[in-house]
Structure formats: structure tokens, C-alpha cells
PyMOL CGO cylinders between C-alpha atoms (Angstrom):
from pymol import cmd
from pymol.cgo import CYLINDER

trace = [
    CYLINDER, 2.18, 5.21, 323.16, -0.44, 6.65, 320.64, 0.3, 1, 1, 1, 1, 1, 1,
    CYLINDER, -0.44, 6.65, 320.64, -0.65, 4.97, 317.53, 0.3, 1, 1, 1, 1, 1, 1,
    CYLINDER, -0.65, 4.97, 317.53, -2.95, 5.74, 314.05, 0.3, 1, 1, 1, 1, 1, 1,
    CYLINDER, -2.95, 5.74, 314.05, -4.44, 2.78, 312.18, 0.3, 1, 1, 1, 1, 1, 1,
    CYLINDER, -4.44, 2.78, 312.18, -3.19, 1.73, 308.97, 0.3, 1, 1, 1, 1, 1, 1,
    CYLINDER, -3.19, 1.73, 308.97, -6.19, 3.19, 307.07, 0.3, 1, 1, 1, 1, 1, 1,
    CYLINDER, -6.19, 3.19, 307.07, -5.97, 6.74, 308.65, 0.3, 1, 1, 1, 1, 1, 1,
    CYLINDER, -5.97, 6.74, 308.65, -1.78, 6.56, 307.57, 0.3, 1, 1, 1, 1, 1, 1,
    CYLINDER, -1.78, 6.56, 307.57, -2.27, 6.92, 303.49, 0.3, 1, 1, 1, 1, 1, 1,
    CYLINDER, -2.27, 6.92, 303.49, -5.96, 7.48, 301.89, 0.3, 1, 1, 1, 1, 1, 1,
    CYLINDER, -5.96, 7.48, 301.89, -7.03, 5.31, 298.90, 0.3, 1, 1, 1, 1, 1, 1,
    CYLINDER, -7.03, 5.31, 298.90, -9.59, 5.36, 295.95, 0.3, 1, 1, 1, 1, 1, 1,
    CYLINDER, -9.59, 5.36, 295.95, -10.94, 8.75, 295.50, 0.3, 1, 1, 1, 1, 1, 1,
    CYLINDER, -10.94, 8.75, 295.50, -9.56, 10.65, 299.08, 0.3, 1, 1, 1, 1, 1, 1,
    CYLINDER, -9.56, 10.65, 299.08, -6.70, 10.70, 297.36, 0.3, 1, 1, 1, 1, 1, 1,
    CYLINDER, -6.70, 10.70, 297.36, -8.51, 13.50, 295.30, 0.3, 1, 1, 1, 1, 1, 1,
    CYLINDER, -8.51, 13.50, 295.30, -8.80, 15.31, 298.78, 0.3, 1, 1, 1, 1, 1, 1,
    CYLINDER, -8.80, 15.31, 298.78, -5.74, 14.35, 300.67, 0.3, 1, 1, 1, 1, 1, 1,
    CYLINDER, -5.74, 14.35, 300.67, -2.61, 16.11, 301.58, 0.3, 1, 1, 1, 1, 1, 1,
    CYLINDER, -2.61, 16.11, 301.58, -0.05, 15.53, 300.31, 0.3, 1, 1, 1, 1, 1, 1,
    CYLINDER, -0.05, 15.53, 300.31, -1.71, 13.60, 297.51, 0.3, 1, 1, 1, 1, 1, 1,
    CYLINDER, -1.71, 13.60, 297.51, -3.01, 16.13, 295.83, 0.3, 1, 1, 1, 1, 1, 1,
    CYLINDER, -3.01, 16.13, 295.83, 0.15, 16.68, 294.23, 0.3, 1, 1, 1, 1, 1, 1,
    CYLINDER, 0.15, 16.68, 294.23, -0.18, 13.69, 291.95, 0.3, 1, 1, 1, 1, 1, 1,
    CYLINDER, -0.18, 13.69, 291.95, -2.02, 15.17, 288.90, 0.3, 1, 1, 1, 1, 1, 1,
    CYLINDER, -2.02, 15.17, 288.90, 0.48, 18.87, 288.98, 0.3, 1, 1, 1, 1, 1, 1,
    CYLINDER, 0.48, 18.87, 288.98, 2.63, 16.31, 289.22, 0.3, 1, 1, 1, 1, 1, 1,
    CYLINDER, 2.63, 16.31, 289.22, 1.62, 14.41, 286.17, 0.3, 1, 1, 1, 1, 1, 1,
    CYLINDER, 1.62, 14.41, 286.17, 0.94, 17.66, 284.42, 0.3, 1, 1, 1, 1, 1, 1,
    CYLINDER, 0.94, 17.66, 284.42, 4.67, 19.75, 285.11, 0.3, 1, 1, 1, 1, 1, 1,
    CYLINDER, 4.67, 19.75, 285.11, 6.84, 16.45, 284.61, 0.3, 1, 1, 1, 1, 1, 1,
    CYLINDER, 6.84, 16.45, 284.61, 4.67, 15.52, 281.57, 0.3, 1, 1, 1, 1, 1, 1,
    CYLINDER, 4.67, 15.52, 281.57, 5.19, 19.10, 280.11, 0.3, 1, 1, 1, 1, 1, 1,
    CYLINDER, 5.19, 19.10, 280.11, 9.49, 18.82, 280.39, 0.3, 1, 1, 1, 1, 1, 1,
    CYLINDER, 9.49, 18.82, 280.39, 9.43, 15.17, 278.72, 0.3, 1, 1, 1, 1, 1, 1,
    CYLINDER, 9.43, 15.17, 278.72, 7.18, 16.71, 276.05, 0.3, 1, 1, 1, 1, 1, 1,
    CYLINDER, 7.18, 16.71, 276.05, 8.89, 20.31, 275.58, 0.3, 1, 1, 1, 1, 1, 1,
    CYLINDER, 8.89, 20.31, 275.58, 12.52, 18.31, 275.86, 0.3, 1, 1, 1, 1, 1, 1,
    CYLINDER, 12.52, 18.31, 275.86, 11.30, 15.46, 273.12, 0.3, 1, 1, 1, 1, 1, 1,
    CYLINDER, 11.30, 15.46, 273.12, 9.85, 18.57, 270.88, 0.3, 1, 1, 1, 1, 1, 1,
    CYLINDER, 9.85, 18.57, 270.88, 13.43, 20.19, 270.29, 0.3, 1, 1, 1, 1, 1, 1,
    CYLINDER, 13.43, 20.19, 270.29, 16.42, 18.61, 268.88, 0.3, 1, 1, 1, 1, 1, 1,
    CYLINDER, 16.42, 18.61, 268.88, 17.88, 16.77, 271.55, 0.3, 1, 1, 1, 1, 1, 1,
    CYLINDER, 17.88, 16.77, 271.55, 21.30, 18.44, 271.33, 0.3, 1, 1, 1, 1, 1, 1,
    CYLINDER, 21.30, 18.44, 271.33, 23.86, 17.62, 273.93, 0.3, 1, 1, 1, 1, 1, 1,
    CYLINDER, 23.86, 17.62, 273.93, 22.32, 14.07, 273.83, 0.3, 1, 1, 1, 1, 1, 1,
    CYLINDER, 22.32, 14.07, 273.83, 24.51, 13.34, 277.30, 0.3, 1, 1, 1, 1, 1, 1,
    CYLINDER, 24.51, 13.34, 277.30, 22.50, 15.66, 279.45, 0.3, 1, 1, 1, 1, 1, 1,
    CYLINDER, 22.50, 15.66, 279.45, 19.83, 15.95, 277.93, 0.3, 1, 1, 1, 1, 1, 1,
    CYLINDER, 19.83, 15.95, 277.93, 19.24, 12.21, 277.36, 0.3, 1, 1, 1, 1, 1, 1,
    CYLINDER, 19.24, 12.21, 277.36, 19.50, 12.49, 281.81, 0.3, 1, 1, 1, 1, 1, 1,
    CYLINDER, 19.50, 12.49, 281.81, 16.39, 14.83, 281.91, 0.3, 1, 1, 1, 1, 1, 1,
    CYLINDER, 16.39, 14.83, 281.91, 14.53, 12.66, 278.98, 0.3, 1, 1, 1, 1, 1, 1,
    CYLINDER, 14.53, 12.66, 278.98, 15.05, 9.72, 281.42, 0.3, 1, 1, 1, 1, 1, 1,
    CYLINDER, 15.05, 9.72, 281.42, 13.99, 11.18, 284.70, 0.3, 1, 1, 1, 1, 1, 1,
    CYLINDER, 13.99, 11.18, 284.70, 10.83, 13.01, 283.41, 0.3, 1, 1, 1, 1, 1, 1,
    CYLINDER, 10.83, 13.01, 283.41, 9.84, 9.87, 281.73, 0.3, 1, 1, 1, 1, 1, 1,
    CYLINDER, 9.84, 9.87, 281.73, 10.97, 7.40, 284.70, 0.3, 1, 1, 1, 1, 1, 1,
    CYLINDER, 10.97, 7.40, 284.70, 9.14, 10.01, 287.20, 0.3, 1, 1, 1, 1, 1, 1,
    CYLINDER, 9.14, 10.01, 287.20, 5.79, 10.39, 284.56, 0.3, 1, 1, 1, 1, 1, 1,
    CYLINDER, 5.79, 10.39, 284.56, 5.43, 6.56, 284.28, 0.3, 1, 1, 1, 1, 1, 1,
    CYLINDER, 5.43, 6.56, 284.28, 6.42, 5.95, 288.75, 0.3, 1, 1, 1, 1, 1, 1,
    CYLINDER, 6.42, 5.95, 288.75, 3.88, 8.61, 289.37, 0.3, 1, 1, 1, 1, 1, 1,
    CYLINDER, 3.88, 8.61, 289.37, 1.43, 6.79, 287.79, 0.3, 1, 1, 1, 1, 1, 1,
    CYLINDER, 1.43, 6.79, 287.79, 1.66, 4.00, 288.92, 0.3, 1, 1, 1, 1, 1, 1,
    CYLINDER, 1.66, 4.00, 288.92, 1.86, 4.94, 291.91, 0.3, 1, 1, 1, 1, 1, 1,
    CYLINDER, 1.86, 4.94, 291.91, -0.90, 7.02, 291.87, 0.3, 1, 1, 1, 1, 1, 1,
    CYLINDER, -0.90, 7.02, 291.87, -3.01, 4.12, 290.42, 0.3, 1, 1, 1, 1, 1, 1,
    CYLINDER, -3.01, 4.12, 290.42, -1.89, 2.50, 293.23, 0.3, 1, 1, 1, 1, 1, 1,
    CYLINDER, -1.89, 2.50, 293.23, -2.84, 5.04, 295.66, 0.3, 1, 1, 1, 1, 1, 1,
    CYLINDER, -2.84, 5.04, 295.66, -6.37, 4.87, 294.05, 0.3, 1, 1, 1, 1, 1, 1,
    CYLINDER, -6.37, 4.87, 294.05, -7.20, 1.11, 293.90, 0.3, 1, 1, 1, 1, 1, 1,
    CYLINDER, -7.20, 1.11, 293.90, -6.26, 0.68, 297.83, 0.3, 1, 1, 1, 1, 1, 1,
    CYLINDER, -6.26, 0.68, 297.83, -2.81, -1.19, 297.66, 0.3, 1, 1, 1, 1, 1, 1,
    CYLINDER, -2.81, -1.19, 297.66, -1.13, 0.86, 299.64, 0.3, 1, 1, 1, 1, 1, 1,
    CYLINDER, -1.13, 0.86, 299.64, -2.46, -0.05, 303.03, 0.3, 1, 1, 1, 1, 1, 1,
    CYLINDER, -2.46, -0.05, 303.03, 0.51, -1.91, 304.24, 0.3, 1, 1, 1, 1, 1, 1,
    CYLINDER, 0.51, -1.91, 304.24, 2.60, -0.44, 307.09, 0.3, 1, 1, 1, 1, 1, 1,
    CYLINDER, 2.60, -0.44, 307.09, 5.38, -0.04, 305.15, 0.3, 1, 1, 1, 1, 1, 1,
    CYLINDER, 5.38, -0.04, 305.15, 3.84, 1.97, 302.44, 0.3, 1, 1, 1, 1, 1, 1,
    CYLINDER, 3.84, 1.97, 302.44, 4.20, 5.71, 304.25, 0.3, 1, 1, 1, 1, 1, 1,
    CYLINDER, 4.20, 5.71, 304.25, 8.15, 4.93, 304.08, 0.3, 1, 1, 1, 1, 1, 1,
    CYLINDER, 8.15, 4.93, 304.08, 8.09, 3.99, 300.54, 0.3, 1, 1, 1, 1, 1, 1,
    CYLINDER, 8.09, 3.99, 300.54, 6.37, 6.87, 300.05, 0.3, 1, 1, 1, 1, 1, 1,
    CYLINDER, 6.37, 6.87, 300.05, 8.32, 9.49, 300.92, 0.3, 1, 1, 1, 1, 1, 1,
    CYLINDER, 8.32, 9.49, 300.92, 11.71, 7.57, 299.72, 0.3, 1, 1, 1, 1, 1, 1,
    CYLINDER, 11.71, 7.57, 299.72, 10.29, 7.85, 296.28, 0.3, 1, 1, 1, 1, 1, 1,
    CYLINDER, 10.29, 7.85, 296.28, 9.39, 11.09, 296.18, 0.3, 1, 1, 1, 1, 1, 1,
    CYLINDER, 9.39, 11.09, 296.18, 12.72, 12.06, 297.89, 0.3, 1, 1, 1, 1, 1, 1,
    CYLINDER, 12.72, 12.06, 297.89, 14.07, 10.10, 295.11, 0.3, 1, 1, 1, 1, 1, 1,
    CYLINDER, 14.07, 10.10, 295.11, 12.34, 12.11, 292.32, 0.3, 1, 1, 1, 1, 1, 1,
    CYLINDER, 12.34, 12.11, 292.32, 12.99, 15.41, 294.32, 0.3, 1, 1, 1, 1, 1, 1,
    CYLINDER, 12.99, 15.41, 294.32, 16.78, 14.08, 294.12, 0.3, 1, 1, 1, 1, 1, 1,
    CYLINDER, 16.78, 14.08, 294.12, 16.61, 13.25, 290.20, 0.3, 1, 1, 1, 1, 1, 1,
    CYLINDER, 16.61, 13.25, 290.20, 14.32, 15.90, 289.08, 0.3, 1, 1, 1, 1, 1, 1,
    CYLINDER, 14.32, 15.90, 289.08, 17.07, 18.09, 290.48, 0.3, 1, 1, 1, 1, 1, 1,
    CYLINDER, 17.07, 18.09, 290.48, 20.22, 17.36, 288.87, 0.3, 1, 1, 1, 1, 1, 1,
    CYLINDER, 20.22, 17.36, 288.87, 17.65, 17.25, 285.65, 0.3, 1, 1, 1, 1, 1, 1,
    CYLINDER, 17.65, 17.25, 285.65, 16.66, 20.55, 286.03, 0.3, 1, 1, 1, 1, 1, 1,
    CYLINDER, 16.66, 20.55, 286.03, 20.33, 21.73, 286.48, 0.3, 1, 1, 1, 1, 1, 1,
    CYLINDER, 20.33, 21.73, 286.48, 21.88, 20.23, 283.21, 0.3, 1, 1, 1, 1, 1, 1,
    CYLINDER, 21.88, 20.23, 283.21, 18.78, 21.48, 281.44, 0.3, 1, 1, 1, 1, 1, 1,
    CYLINDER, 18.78, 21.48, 281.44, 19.20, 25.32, 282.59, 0.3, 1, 1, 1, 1, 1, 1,
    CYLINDER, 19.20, 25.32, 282.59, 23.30, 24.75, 282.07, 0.3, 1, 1, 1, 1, 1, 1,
    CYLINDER, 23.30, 24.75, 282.07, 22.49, 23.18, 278.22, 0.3, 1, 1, 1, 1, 1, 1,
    CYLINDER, 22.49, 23.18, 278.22, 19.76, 26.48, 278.09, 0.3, 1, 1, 1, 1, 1, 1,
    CYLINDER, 19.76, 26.48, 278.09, 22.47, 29.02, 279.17, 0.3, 1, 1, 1, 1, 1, 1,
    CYLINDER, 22.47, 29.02, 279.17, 24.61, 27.38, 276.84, 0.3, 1, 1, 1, 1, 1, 1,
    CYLINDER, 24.61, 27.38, 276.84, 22.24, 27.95, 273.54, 0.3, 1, 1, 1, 1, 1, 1,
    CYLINDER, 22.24, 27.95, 273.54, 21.02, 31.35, 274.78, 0.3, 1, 1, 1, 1, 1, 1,
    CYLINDER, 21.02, 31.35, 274.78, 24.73, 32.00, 274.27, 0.3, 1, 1, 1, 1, 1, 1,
    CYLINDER, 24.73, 32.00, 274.27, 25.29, 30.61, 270.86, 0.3, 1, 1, 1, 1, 1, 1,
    CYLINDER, 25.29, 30.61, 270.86, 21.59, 32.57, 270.32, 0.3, 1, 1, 1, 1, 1, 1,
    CYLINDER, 21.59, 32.57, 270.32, 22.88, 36.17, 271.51, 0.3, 1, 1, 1, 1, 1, 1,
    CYLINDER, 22.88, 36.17, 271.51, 26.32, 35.58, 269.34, 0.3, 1, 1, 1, 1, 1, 1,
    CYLINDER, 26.32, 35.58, 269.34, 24.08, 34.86, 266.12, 0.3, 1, 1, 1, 1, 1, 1,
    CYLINDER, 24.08, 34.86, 266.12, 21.93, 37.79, 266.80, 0.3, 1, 1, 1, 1, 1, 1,
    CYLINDER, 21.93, 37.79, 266.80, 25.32, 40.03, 266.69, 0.3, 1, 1, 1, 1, 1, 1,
    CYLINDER, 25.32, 40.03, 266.69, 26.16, 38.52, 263.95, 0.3, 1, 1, 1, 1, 1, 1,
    CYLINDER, 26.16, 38.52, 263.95, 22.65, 39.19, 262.44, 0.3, 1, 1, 1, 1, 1, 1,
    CYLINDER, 22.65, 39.19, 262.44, 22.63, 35.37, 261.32, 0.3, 1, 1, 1, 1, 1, 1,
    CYLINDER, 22.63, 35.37, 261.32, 19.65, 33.64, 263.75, 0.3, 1, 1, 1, 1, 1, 1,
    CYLINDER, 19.65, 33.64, 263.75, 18.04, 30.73, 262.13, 0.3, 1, 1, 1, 1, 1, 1,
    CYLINDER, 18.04, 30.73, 262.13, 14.63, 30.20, 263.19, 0.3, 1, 1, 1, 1, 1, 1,
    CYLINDER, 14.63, 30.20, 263.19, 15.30, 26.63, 264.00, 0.3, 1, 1, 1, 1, 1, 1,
    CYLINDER, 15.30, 26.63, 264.00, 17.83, 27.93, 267.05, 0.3, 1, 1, 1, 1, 1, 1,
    CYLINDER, 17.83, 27.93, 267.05, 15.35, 30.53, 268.69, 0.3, 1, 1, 1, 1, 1, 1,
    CYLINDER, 15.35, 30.53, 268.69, 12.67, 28.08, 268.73, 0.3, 1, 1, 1, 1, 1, 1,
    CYLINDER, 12.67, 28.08, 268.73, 14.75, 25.10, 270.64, 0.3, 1, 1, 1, 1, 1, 1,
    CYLINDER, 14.75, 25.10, 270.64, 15.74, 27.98, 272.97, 0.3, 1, 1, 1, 1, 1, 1,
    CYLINDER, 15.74, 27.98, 272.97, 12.55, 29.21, 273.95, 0.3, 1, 1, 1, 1, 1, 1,
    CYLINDER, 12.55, 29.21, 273.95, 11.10, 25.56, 274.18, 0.3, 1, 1, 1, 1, 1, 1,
    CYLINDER, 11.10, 25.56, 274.18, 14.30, 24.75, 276.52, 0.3, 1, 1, 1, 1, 1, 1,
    CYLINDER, 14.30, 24.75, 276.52, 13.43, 28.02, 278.87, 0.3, 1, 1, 1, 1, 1, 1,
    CYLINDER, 13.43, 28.02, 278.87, 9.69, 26.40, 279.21, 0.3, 1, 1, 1, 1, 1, 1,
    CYLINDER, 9.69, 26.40, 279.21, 11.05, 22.92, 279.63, 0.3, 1, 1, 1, 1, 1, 1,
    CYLINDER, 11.05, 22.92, 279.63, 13.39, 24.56, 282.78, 0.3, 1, 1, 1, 1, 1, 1,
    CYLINDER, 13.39, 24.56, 282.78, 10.62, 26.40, 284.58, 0.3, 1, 1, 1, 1, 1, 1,
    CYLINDER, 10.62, 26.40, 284.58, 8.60, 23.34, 284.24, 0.3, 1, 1, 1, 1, 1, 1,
    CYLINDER, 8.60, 23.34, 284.24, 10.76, 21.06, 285.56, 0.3, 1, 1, 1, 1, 1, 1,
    CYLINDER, 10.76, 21.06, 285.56, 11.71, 22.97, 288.46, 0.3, 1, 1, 1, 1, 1, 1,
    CYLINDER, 11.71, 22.97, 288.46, 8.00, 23.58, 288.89, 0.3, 1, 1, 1, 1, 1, 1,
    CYLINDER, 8.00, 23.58, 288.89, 7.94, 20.03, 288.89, 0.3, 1, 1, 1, 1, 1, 1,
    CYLINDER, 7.94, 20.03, 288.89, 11.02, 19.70, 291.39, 0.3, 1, 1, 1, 1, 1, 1,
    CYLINDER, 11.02, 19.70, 291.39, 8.82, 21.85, 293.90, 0.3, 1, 1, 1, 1, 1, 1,
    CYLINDER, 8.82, 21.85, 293.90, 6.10, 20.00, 293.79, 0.3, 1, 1, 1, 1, 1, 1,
    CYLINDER, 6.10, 20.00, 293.79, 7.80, 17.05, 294.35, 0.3, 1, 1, 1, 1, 1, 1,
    CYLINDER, 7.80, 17.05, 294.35, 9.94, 18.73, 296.89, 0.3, 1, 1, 1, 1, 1, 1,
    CYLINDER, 9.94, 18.73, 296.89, 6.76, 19.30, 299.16, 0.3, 1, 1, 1, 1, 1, 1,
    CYLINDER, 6.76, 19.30, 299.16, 5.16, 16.28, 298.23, 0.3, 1, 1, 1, 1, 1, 1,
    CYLINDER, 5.16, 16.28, 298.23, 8.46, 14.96, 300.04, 0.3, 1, 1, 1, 1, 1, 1,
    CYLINDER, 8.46, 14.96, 300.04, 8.39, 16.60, 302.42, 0.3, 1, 1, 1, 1, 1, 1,
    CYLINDER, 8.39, 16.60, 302.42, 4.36, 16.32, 303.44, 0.3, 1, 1, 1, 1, 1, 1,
    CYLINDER, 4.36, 16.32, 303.44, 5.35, 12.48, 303.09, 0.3, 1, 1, 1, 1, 1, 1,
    CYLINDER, 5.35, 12.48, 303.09, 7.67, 12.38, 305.39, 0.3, 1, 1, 1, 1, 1, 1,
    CYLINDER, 7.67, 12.38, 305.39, 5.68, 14.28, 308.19, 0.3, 1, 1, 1, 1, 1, 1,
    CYLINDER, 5.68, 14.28, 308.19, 2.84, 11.61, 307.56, 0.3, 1, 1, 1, 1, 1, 1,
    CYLINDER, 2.84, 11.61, 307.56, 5.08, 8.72, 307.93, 0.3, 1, 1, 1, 1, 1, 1,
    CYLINDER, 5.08, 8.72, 307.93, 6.87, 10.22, 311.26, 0.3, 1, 1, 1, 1, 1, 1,
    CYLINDER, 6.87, 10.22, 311.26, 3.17, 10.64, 312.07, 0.3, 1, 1, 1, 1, 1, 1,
    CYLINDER, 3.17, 10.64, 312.07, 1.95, 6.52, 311.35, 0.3, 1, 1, 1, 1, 1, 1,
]
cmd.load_cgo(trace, "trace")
């Protein structure tokens, strides 16, 4: 039976930088960190599912970070660190998901209420401008559910692989 050593199973300090799947980290950082701020920029109106996105994009912005940091500084050499791996991104894949769904549902929603104020000739500028930041926030965060999607999946194939 073949087996890899620990240090050729997950890269650390800067091969990270050069590593797949790890070079997801910083679109990563950049798509979730775009739906927490695009999200926090409008009126946070339904609070219920909305409030569920504001809490994955942050809780997935501040566990990719860390993790990346830990990625970089070498503590992830342990055995058990491939499986963690991918069970957190599969995590964030699962979250980022049902995030991205109430946000486009809450979207359709205000696109409606936008189209019946246009008939109506009575659009405040206030309601086109939380719509348009919601349609950014959604293609965002499913950018953002991609990425983590294949940085899932990638993890998975390495840990089969260690």
C-alpha cells in the first residue's frame, strides 16, 4: 500500500499561494467579503433571512481566515487536517447555499414591489438602490458558493489521496 507523507498531503507558508485547491482562499476572501459588505450596505429588510446570509458570509469571512492563516504558518500538518479540510468547506458550500437562496427569494421579492412602483410611477430612489445592491450581493454569493463548491470538492480528492 502506497502512502504520501504528511508534508506532501496540505502545503503551508507561501505554497499555499501556488497550490490547488488553495488558491481559492483569497476569491474566497474577496466574493464572501463582497455579500457581507453589499448585504450590510442596504437596509436589512426581512431581518429573518437576511440576518441568515449576514451570519454565514461573516462566519465563512472570519473561518476562512483563519484558516488560511493557518494554512500559511504550517499548523496544518497533522494527519487529520485533509479531513477537516474538506468538512469545512463542505460546510460553507452547505451554508453559503441556503444563503444565497433566501437572498435571491428576498431579491425577487423587492424586484416585485420595484416593478409595481414603477407602474404606479411612484419609485423612491431608496428602493432601486437596495435592489440593485441585493442583485450584486446574489451573484456574489453564489460566486462565492462555486468557489467554495470546488474548493470542496479539490479537498476531498486530496484527502482520498493522503
Amino acid at each position: 500500500m502506497a502512502s504520501t507523507t504528511l508534508g506532501d498531503a496540505l502545503p503551508s507558508g507561501g505554497r499555499i499561494f501556488t497550490s490547488f485547491p488553495d488558491i481559492f482562499f483569497i476569491p474566497e476572501f474577496v466574493f464572501g467579503g463582497l455579500v457581507w459588505i453589499l448585504v450590510a450596505s442596504a437596509k436589512v429588510i426581512p431581518a429573518n433571512p437576511l440576518g441568515w446570509v449576514m451570519f454565514v458570509s461573516i462566519f465563512c469571512f472570519v473561518m476562512t481566515t483563519l484558516w488560511f492563516f493557518i494554512f500559511l504558518c504550517g499548523g496544518n500538518q497533522s494527519s487529520i487536517w485533509p479531513a477537516l479540510d474538506a468538512g469545512y468547506h463542505f460546510v460553507a458550500v452547505v451554508f453559503f447555499l441556503s444563503a444565497s437562496v433566501d437572498l435571491a427569494y428576498v431579491t425577487y421579492g423587492i424586484g416585485q414591489e420595484v416593478k409595481l412602483a414603477q407602474v404606479l410611477a411612484l419609485l423612491p430612489a431608496e428602493l432601486l438602490k437596495i435592489y440593485r445592491l441585493y442583485i450584486s450581493a446574489v451573484v456574489m454569493s453564489y460566486v462565492a458558493t462555486l468557489l467554495y463548491f470546488l474548493h470542496a470538492i479539490f479537498s476531498a480528492i486530496r484527502w482520498k489521496r493522503s
